[in-house]
Structure formats: structure tokens, C-alpha cells
C-alpha positions in Angstrom: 0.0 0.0 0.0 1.5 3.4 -0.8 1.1 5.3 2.2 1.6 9.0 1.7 4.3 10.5 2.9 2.5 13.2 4.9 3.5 13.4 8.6 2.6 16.4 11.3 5.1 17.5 14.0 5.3 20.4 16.2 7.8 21.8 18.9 7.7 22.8 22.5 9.8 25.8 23.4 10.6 24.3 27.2 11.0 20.8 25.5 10.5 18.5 28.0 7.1 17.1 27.6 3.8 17.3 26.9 1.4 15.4 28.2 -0.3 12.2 26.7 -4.2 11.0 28.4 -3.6 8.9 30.9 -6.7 7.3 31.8 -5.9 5.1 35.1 -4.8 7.8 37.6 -5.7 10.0 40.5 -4.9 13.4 40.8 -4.9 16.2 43.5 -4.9 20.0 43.0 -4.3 23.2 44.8 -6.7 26.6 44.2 -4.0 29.6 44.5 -7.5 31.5 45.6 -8.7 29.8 48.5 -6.1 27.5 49.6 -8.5 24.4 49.1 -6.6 21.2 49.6 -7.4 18.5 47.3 -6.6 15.3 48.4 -4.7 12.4 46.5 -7.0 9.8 48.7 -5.2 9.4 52.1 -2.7 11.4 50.8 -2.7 15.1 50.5 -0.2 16.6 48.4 1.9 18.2 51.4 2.5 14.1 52.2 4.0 13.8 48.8 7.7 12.9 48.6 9.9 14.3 46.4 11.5 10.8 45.6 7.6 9.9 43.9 6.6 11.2 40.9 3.5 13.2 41.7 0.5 12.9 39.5 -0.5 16.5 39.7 -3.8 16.8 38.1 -5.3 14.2 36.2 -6.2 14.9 32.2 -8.7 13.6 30.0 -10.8 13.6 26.8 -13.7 15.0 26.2 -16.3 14.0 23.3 -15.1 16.1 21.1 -11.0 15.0 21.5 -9.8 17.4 23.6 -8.1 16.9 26.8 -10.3 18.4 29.9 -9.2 19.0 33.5 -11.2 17.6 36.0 -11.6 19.8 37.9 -12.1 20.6 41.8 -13.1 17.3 42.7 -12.0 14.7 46.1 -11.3 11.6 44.5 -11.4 8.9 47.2 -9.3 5.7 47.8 -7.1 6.5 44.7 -3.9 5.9 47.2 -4.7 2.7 47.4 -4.3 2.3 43.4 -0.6 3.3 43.4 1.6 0.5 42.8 5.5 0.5 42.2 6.3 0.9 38.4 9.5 -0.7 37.4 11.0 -0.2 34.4 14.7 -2.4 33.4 16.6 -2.2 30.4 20.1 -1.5 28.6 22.1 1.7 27.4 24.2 0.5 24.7 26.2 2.5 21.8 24.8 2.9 18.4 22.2 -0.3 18.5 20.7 -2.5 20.2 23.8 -5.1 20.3 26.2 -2.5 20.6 28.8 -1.8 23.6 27.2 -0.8 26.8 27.2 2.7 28.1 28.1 3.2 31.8 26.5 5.6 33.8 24.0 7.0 31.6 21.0 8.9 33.1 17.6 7.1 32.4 14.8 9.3 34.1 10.9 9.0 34.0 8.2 12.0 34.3 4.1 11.3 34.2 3.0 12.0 31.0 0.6 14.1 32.9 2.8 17.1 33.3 3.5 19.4 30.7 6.3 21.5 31.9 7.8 19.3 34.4 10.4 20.7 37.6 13.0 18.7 38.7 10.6 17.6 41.9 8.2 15.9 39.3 11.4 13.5 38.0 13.1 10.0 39.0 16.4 8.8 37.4 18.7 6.3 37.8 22.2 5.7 36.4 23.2 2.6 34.6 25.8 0.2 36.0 29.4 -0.9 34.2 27.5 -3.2 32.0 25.2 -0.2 30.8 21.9 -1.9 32.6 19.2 0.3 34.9 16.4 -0.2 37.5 14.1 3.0 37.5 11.2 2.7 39.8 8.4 5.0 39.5 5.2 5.3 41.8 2.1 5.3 39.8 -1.0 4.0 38.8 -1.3 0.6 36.7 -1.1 0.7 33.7 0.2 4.3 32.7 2.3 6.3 30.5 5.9 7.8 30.9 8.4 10.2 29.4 11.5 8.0 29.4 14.6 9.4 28.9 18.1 8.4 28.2 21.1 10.5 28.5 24.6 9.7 28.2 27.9 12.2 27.5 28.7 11.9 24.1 25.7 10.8 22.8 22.4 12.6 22.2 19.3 11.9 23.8 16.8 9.5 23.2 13.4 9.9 24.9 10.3 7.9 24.4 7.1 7.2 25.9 5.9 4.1 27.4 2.9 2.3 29.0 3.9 1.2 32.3 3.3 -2.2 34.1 4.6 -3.1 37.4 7.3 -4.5 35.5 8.4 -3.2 31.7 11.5 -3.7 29.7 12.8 -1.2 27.3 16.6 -0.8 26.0 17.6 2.5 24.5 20.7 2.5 21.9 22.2 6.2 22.3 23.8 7.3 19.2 27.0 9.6 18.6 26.4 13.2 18.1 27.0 15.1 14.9 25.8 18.7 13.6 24.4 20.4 10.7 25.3 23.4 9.0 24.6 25.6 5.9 23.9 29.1 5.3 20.5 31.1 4.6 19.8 33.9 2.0 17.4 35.8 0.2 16.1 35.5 -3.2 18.8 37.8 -4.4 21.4 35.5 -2.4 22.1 37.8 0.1 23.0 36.5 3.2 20.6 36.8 6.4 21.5 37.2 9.8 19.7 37.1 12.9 17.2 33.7 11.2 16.4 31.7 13.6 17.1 27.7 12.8 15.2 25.0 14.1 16.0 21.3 13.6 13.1 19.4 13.8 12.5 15.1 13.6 10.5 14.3 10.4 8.1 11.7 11.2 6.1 9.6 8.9 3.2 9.1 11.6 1.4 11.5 13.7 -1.3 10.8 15.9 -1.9 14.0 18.0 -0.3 17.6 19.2 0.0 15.9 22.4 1.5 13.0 20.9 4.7 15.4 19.1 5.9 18.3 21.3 8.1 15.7 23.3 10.3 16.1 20.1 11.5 19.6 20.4 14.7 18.7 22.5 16.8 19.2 19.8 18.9 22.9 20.2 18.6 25.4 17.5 21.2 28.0 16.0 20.9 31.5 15.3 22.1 32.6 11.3 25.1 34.9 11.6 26.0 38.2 10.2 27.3 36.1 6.9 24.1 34.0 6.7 26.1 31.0 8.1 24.8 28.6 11.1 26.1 25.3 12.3 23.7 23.4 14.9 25.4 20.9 17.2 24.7 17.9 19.8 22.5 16.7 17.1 21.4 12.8 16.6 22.8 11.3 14.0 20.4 8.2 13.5 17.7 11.0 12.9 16.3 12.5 9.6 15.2 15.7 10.3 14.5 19.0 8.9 14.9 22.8 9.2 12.5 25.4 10.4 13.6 28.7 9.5 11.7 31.6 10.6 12.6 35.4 10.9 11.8 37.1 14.2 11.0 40.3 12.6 8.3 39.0 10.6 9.7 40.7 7.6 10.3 37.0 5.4 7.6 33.7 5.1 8.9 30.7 7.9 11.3 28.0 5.2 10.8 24.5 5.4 14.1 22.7 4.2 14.0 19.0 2.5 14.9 16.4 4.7 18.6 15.3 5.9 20.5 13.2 7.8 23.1 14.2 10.5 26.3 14.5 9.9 25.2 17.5 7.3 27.3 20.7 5.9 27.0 22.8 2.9 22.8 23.2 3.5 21.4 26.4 1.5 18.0 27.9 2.9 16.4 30.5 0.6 13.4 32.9 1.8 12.5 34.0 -1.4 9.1 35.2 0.2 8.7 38.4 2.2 5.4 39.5 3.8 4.3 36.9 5.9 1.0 36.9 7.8 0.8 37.5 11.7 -1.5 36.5 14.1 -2.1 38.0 17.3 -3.8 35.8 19.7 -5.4 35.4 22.8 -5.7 31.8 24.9 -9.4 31.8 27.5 -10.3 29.6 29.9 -14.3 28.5 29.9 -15.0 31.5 31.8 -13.2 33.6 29.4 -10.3 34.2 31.9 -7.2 34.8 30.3 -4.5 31.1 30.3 -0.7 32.5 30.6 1.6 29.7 29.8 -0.7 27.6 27.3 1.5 26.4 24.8 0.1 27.5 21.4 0.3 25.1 18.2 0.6 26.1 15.1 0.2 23.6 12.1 0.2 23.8 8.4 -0.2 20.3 6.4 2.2 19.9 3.6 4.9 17.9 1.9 7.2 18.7 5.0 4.9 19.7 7.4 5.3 23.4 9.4 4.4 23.1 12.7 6.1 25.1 16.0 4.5 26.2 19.5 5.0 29.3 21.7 4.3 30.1 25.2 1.6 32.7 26.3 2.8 35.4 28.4 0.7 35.9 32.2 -2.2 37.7 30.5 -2.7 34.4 27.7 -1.1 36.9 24.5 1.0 35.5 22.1 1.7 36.4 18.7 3.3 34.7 15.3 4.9 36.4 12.7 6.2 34.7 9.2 3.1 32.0 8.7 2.3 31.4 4.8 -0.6 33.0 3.2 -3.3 31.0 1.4 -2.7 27.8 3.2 -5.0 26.5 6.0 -3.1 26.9 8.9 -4.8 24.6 12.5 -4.2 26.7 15.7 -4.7 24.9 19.4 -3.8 26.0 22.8 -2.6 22.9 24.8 -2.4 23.0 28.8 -4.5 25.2 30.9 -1.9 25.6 33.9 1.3 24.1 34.8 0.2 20.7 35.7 -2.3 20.2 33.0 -2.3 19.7 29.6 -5.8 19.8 27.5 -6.6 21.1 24.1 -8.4 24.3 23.3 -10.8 24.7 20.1 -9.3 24.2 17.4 -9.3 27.2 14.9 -8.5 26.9 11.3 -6.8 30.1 9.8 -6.5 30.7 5.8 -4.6 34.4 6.0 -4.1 36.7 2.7 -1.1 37.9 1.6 0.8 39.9 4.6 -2.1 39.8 6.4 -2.7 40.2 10.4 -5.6 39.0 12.1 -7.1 38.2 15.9 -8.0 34.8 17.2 -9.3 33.5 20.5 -8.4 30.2 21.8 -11.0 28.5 24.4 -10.6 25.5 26.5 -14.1 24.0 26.9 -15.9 23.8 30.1 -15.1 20.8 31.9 -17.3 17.2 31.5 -17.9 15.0 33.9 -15.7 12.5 35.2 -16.9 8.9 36.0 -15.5 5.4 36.3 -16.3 2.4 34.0 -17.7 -0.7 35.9 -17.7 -3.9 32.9 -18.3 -7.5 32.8 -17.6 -9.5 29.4 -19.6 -12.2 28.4 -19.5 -14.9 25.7 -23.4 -14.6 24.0 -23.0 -17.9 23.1 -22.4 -19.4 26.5 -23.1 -16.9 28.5 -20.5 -17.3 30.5 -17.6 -14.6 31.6 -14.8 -14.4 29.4 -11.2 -14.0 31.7 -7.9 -12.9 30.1 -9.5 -10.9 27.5 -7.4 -7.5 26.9 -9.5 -4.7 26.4 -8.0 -1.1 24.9 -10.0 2.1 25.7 -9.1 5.8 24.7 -11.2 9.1 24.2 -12.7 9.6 21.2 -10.3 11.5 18.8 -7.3 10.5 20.5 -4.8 7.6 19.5 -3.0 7.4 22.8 -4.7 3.7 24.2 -4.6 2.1 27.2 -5.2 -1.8 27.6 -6.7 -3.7 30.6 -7.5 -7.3 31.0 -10.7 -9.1 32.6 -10.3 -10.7 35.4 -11.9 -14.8 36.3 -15.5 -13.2 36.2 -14.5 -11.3 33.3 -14.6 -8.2 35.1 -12.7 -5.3 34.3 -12.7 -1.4 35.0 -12.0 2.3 33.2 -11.3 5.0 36.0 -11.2 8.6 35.8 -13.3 8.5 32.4 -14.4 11.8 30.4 -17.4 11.7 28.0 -17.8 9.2 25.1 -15.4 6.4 25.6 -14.0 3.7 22.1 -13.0 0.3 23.2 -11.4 -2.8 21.5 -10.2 -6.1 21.7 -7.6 -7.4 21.8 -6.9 -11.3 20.7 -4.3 -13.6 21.1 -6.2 -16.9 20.4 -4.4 -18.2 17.7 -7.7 -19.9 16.4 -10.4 -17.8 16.8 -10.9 -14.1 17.9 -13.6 -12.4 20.3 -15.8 -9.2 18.5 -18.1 -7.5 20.2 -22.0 -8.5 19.5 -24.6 -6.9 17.7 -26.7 -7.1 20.1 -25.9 -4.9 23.5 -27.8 -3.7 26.7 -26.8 -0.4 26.3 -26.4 2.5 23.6 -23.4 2.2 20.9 -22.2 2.3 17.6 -20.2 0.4 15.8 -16.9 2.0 14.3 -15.8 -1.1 12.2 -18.0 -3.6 10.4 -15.2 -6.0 11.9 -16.9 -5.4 15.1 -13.8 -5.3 17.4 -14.3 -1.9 18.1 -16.9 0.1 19.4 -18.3 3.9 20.8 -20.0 4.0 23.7 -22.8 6.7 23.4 -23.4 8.2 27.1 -27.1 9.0 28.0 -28.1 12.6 27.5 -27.1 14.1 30.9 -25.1 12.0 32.2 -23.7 12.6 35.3 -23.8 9.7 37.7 -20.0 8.8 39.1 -20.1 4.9 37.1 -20.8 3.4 34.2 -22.2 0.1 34.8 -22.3 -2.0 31.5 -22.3 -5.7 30.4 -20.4 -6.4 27.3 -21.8 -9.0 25.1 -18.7 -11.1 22.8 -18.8 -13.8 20.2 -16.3 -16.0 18.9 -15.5 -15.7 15.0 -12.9 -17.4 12.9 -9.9 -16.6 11.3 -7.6 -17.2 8.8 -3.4 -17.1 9.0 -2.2 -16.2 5.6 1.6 -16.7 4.7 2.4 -13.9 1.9 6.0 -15.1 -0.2 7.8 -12.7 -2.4 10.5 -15.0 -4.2 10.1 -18.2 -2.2 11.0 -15.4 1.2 8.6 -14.4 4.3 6.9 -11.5 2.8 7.1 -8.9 5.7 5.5 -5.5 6.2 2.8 -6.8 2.8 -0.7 -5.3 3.4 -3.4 -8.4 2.9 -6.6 -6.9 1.6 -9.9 -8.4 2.0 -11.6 -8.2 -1.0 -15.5 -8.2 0.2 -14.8 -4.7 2.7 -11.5 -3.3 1.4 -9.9 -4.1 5.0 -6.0 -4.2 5.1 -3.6 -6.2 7.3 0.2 -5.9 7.9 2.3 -8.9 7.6 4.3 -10.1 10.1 8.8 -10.2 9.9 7.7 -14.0 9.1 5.2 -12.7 6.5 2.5 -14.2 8.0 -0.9 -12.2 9.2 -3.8 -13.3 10.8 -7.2 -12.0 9.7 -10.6 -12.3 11.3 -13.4 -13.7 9.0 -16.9 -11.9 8.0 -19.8 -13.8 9.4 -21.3 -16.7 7.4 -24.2 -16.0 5.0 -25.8 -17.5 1.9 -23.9 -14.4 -0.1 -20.8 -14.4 2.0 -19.5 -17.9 1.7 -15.8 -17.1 0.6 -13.3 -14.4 1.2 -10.8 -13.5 -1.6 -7.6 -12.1 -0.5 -5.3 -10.0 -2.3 -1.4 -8.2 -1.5 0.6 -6.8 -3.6 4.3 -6.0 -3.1 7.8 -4.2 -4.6 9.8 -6.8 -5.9 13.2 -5.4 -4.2 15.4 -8.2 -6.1 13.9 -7.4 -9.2 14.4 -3.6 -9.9 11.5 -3.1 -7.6 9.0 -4.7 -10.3 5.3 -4.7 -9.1 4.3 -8.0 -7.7 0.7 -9.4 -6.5 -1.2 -12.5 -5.1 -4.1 -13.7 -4.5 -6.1 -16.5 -2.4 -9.4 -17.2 -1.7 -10.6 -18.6 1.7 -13.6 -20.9 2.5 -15.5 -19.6 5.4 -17.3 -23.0 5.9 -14.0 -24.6 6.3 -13.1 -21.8 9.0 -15.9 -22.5 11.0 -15.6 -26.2 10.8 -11.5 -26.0 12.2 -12.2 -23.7 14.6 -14.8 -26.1 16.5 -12.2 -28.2 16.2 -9.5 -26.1 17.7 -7.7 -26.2 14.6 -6.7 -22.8 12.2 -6.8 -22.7 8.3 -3.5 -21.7 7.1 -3.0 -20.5 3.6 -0.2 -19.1 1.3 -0.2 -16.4 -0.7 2.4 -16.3 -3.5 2.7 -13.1 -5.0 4.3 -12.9 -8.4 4.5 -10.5 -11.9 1.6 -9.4 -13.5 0.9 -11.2 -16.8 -0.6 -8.0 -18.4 0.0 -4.2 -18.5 -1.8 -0.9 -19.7 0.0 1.5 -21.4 -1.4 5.0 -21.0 -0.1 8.7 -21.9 -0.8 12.0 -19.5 -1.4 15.5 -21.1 -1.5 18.0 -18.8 -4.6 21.2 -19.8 -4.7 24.2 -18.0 -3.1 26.6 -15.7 -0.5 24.2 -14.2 -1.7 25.8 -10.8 -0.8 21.7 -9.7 1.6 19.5 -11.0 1.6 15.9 -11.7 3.6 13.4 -8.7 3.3 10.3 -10.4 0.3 7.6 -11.0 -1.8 6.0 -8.2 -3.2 2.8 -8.7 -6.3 0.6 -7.0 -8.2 -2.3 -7.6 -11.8 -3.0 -6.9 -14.5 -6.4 -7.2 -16.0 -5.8 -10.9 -19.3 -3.1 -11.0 -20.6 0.0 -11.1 -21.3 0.8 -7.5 -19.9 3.1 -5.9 -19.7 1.2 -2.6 -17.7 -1.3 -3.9 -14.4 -1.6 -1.1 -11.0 -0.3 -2.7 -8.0 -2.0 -2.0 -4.8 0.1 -2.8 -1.8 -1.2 -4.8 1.7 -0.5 -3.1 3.2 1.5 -5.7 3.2 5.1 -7.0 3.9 4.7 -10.6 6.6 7.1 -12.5 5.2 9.3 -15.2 7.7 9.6 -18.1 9.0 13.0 -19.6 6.8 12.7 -22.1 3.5 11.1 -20.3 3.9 7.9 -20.6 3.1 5.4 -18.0 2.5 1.3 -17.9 -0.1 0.3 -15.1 0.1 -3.6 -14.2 -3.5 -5.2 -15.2 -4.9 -7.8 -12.9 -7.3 -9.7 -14.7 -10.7 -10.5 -12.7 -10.5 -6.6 -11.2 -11.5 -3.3 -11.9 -8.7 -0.9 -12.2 -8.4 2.6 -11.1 -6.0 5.3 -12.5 -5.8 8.2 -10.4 -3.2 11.4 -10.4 -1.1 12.3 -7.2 0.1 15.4 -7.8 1.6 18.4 -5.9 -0.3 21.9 -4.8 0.3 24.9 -2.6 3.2 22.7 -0.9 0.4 19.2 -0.5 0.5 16.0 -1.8 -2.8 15.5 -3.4 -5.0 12.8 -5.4 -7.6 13.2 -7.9 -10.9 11.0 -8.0 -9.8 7.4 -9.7 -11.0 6.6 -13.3 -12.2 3.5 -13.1 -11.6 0.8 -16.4 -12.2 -2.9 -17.0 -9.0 -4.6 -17.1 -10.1 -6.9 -20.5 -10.7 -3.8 -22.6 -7.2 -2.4 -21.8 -5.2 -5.4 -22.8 -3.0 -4.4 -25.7 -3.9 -1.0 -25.7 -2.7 2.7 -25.2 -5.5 4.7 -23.4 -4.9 8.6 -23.2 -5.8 10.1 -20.2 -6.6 14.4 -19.8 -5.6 15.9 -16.0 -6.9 19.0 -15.7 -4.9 20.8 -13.0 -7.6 23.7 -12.2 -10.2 21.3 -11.2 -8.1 18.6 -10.7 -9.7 16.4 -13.0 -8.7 13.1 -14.4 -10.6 11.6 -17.5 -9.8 9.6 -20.3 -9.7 11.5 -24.0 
């Protein structure tokens, strides 16, 4: 599958950490009006040592994805939920199997604190053979800002959801330094540009998820244009922020490098950037001083940085691009607490300047989750299952398991709640049944993962609910590329478009749609880059019978099958001709495959390749006989990767033939001439 290579970062000027929902945790709080103490259960927060993390107020979701405080609330009996956390690992040099590092400095913070103080962190130093033992005080399970530090070698930080016992190992890599020189579009050197390195990642779930990343130092352009950033990783690719303090040029984005790096040249070629003055509000419109405040604009290299607020909430950004939709969030109402604002999406003139507000939302109710699972079938209570939960519109899970009577509990939930399951039977897997006692819907048709819908009002302090599960079927596939393991392949199910990763043993194991008179068999497809053959398309397919499924997993037994995936007999020659303004400009060729029809609802499955377009338009497609194909344009505008709607064609009347194709880059259109 080609997966587009769009990512989102941001940076944290304070760079320590920002906070990531932990949903299993007490909190306490102190009012700087009326000296209220809030109380940790038995434990107040004057009883709090400074050897134990403390977890400072607690953070969560609310419906709509943001992050809410909880407000001035006793939580009782949370004390007795803290447990030791103990995390053991390795420091080594350069990789995983490389030579230990002796007394390096692996320390741990709560993901609950945004700017933490040196009171809110635990370290540990690793012995001669480079090994640690951090204990942390916490709630089980919960998440962590690990870091490692080590002289020589730059940071590595990561976070991690905590048992009472975890194993992690951090290779700590040599550091090296970039350096280059920025100018203006009549290469004249600029001074006083200030240069950001930033980590370019291919994935990113949140703002919470990202402003961990801005450790990383940054340089200041010199009175010849020159910079040179050190104490940078060099197992990192990154990439340069370049923005001018006076507002006078447009914020640069460079490509993407690799540390060591010299000889870089940053051009901004555009003056008059847009500014935005901006104020960050509580729910009661009282001004929030120290919010951080995001700033993200999607692109090829996504630009994305953060500020501070001063004490009365102000901030203000100079440089942003004009024309572009630019996403602005406040994150963190105080110190100890990190939720998201409203999100406000900006699309500025040229040189314009504008005024936003920024409000946090009033703060939801906050409730525990009382559940019991239970097999439909049998009706009895299914122990071991894992569960994962999370807030709806956040990708940060946590998992628990049932216990014997398929018990198992949520604390410290906030509004509308997603939860999944988790298998690991290697012959069947648990969904969640249609049928429940209480409201949802259903986010997958797989059903493995569901909303709960809270009543209108709801403000009790539990959520008592019985969870009805079934056992379904499934299928391990085997996917071989050249007689090897085909690892990393995306499996497609042909009847709902659904993909699965292989395995490193290029084997995955996928759950099977319900048996009906219409769905009897499930045809499989992957498809693949031949890497020992000039990176030739290759695909497979397989079909599976469901019957057979059914009949092996009463049994006890699982259907294996193999999926070769080899060249395509057939290809389809087209030719591009670009009409119009070219206000975008053709990438390359995207390709899918669909059952044969018309409809509309037919499930897509992707092939995992862009395909080159020629100098001179021409292109060869590989045909899959048995499938619809679709021909679609990616293609590049006001710094986005973008693709048109497919055209779709039956394979049997392109066999043998050249088929011209018209992309019309005002409309983005794609249609065949």
C-alpha cells in the first residue's frame, strides 16, 4: 500500500514534555485562591515525597477530542491504586547489540505534566554493563516520558505504558551537527534567522503526541548568513524550520537530511508573511498564561512550531504562509495540565494580520467504567481478555484485561469512551456482539471496536455495563515474495476493502466476515515491490472458504494458507497530457483495484506502488485480470500531496492497448480523451 508521505510535527519551546491522556490515575490540585486542599485519597499533596513522581492533576478527553481537567473534585481511595512501576533495560552505543554505556541517566516523568520541575522526575544511572532499574510510583497501567542520557551521545526519549514491570533498552547514538547558510532571493545572506531542527516523522497521531520532540537545540544565522547546529542525533532524519523574528520573510521548510550534514542552503524568497495576534481563555473567558500555542500547516514537509503565552494568555506569530489552512490549538490550561483548546483553522491573505481567541471547553464529567464480558453464546464470563480504551479523537490507548468473572474497570473516564479487543487466540478471535444492553455504535464492520454513546445528561460517578462477545474465525495467511517471508505486505480483504500488515515471518492473521448465503468465501489479495527485481510490481491472490473456517475452529484447529505473490501477466500502457493553468503538477500515477461493478460502494484495495510518469506522459499500469482498475493522479499543490478522483476501467478492454488520459490541474480532474 502506498502510504503518503504526509507526517505532522510540532515543537515545545521548554521541551520536555507534553502530556499524553492517561486514563488510570488519580490526581490532587491546589486553588492559588482559597487555599482548598485537594486530596490524593489518604494522601494530601503536602505528604507527597519528592523521591515519587507526583500525579498533579489528572487529564482527559472529552467527546469532542480534547483533553479536559477535572476539575475541583475529592477523588477517594485513589492511594490505594498506586503500585510500584519498574522499568529495566540496557544503554548500549549505536544499536541495540552494541557496547554498553556506563552511567548513563535514564529518568521518567508522568505524561501528565507538561512542563515538568525537577521535583516531578526519577532517574537512575546505569551500572558498568550499561543496565538500569528506574522505579516509579504510579497507577497501573500508565504512560511515561523515558529518557536516556549519556555524554557523548544525544538523547533519546520515548514514551511508554507502564506495568509493574516493563522492559525497554535505549541504543544512544554519537552526536554530529548540521550546517549551511541562509539567504534571500537575491542570495544575500541573512542574519539574525532563527534555525530550528526538527525530527520528520512519517506518523502523527496528535499535538499531544509530538511536542516531546523539540529537545533538539537550535542556532541562530550569523552576520554572513552561516549557522552550524550541534549535539545533534545522527540516527535521525530531520529537517529545518527557518523563521525570521521580525516577521519581515515567510517561515522556510528545508527538505529532509540526515546528521552529519554541511554545505545546506535555505532560501526565503518570500517576504510578507501573515501574523497572528492571539489570545488563549479559559471556559469563563479568563485569560490562560503559559498555554502552549500550536501552530500547524499540512504539507509535503509539514510546518508546525509552538509558543508560550505570556501571564495575561497573549501570544503572537509572525512569518506564517498565506493562502494555506493553517490549524491553531492552545494545549495545557496551567502548569500541571495539559488539555486542548478549540481548534481554529486560519487561511490568511497575503501579509495579512488577524485576531483569534483560543478556548478550553468547560469541563465534563468525570466517572469510572464498571464492565463485565460475556460470551453470547455461552453466556458465561470471558477472563484474560485484553481490552484497549481511549477518548474519542485520541490515538494514545490504554489496555486492561478481565479478570476470572470477566470483570474489568476504566477510572477517571471523560465523555464518550472507544473500546477494542484485543486477541491472542491463535484460532479464533472475540468481537463484540450486535446485540448490547446499552447504547453504541459500531466504528468497524469487523466489530472489534466500538463507541459507547453516554445518556443525554449523564452525570452519575459509574458506568455500569455488560459487554456481550462472540467468537469468529480466522484465517493465518503466509504472503511469499520470491520463495521469502513477505514482511511489512498489506493483505486486503476483498469483500470490505480491509487491510492487514504482515508479520517479519510474512505471515498475518485476519478475522473472517460472518457466514451467510452471499458471504461464503473471502478472496484475498497483496501486492508488493519486488526489491530483487528492480522493484517490479508483484501481486497475489487467495481465496478462503469460510465454511471450512468454522468447521476448524470447532475443532480447535486454524486454516493456514499461502499467498504467493508474483509479476503481472498483463499491463496498460497510458499517456498523461497535462490542460490548463498548471496551478498543480503531476507526482506520479496511483493505482487501485476493486471487485468488478458500477457501485460506488464497492471496497477499494490500494496497490503498493506510486507509478513514474515519463517526460513525455507515458506510464505502464500492471493489469490484474478479474478486477477493476483505477487510474488516479497524485500530484503536488500549494506545498500538498494531493490525489484526484480514480477513473475506473475494466481490465479486459485495456489489454494491448494505449489509453490517453486528460488531468486537468484547475479542477483537478482526471478523464480519459
Amino acid at each position: 500500500m502506498a502510504a503518503e508521505k504526509e507526517s505532522q510535527w510540532t515543537s515545545c519551546l521548554y521541551g520536555f514534555l507534553v502530556a499524553i491522556v492517561v486514563l488510570s490515575c488519580g490526581f490532587f490540585f491546589f486553588s492559588s485562591e482559597d487555599e482548598t486542599r485537594y486530596e490524593l485519597g489518604d494522601v494530601t499533596a503536602d505528604t507527597m515525597s519528592s523521591e515519587t513522581t507526583p500525579l498533579s492533576e489528572m487529564n482527559v478527553e472529552n467527546s469532542s477530542g480534547a483533553v479536559s481537567r477535572l476539575g475541583k473534585k475529592k477523588i477517594a481511595h485513589v492511594a490505594d491504586k498506586l503500585t510500584t512501576l519498574t522499568l529495566l533495560g540496557r544503554v548500549t552505543a549505536d544499536n541495540f547489540d552494541g557496547a554498553p554505556i556506563a552511567g548513563a541517566i535514564v529518568s521518567g516523568c508522568s505524561t501528565l505534566i507538561r512542563i515538568p520541575q525537577p521535583v516531578n522526575i526519577k532517574s537512575t544511572k546505569t551500572d558498568a554493563e550499561g543496565n538500569y532499574r528506574l522505579e516509579l510510583q504510579g497507577v497501573e497501567p500508565s504512560r511515561w516520558h523515558i529518557r536516556a542520557t549519556a555524554d557523548g551521545y544525544a538523547d533519546s526519549s520515548v514514551i511508554l505504558p507502564l506495568a509493574r514491570e516493563y522492559h525497554h533498552n535505549f541504543p544512544l547514538h554519537r552526536k554530529g551537527s548540521a550546517s549551511g547558510i541562509v539567504v534571500n532571493g537575491a542570495n544575500e545572506p541573512l542574519s539574525g534567522m532563527k534555525v530550528k531542527p526538527k525530527p520528520f516523522m512519517m506518523v502523527v497521531w496528535n499535538f499531544l503526541d509530538v511536542l516531546r520532540f523539540d529537545e533538539l537545540p537550535v542556532a541562530e544565522s550569523q552576520a554572513d548568513g552561516t549557522f552550524c547546529i550541534n549535539e545533534l542525533p545522527t540516527s535521525k532524519s530531520l529537517y529545518l524550520l527557518v523563521s525570521d523574528p521580525n516577521g519581515k520573510y515567510q517561515n522556510v521548510v528545508s527538505s529532509v537530511f540526515e546528521v552529519p550534514s554541511e554545505g545546506m542552503r535555505i532560501v526565503m524568497d518570500k517576504q510578507g508573511g501573515c501574523t497572528v495576534n492571539g489570545i488563549v481563555v479559559d471556559e469563563n473567558d479568563s485569560p490562560v498564561g503559559n498555554a502552549h500555542v500550536v501552530m500547524s500547516l499540512k504539507g509535503i514537509v509539514n510546518n508546525q512550531d509552538s509558543m508560550l503565552t505570556d501571564e495575561q494568555g497573549r501570544f503572537t506569530m509572525r512569518g506564517l504562509p498565506s493562502r494555506q489552512p493553517i490549524d491553531m490549538v492552545a494545549v495545557g490550561r496551567n502548569h500541571y495540565n495539559s488539555d486542548l483548546s478549540k481548534k481554529m483553522v486560519l487561511r490568511l491573505a497575503d501579509g495579512e494580520t488577524t485576531d483569534i481567541k483560543l478556548q478550553f471547553d468547560p469541563v465534563p464529567p468525570v466517572f469510572d467504567v464498571q464492565g463485565r464480558v460475556i460470551d453470547s453464546v455461552t453466556e458465561e464470563p470471558v477472563k484474560g481478555l485484553y481490552l484497549t480504551y481511549k477518548w474519542e479523537g485520541h490515538n494514545a490507548l490504554t489496555t486492561t484485561k478481565t479478570d476470572n468473572d470477566g470483570m474489568f474497570t476504566f477510572t477517571q473516564v471523560c465523555g464518550d469512551y472507544q473500546m477494542s479487543l484485543l486477541n491472542q487466540s491463535k484460532t479464533h478471535q472475540y468481537v463484540f456482539a450486535e446485540k448490547q444492553d446499552f447504547e453504541y455504535s459500531i466504528v468497524n464492520d469487523g466489530f472489534v471496536y466500538f463507541k459507547r454513546v453516554l445518556p443525554s445528561g449523564f452525570d452519575a460517578p459509574e458506568d455500569k455495563i455488560v459487554v456481550h462477545v462472540e467468537q469468529s474465525p480466522v484465517v493465518q495467511i503466509h504472503a511469499v515474495n520470491h520463495q521469502k517471508p513477505g514482511r511489512g505486505i498489506v493483505v486486503w480483504n476483498a469483500n470490505d476493502g480491509v487491510g492487514h500488515v504482515t508479520n517479519t515471518s510474512g505471515i498475518v492473521t485476519m478475522l473472517l466476515p460472518a457466514l451467510s448465503e452471499k458471504n461464503t468465501r473471502l478472496m484475498l489479495f497483496a501486492s508488493d515491490m519486488d526489491k530483487d527485481n528492480d522493484d517490479k510490481f508483484v501481486y497475489g491472490t487467495c481465496e478462503v472458504d469460510i465454511r471450512d473456517c468454522l468447521e476448524r475452529m470447532k475443532r480447535g484447529e486454524v486454516l493456514k494458507e499461502e499467498l504467493v505473490l508474483e509479476p503481472p501477466e498483463f499491463e496498460l500502457k497510458g499517456r498523461l497530457t497535462v490542460k490548463g493553468e498548471k496551478t498543480s503538477s503531476p507526482m506520479s500515477i496511483m493505482c487501485s483495484i476493486r471487485m468488478p461493478g458500477n457501485s460506488a460502494d464497492l471496497p477499494v484495495m490500494k496497490l503498493k506502488m506510486p507509478i513514474m510518469i515519463h517526460l513525455d506522459g507515458r506510464f505502464e499500469v500492471p493489469i490484474i485480470l478479474g478486477y477493476d482498475i483505477g487510474i488516479a493522479v497524485r500530484y503536488a499543490e500549494d506545498n500538498r500531496y494531493k490525489t484526484s478522483s480514480p477513473v475506473w476501467l475494466n481490465p479486459e478492454d485495456c489489454v494491448g492497448k494505449e489509453i490517453s488520459f486528460v488531468f486537468h490541474s484547475q479542477n483537478q480532474s482526471l478523464r480519459i480523451e
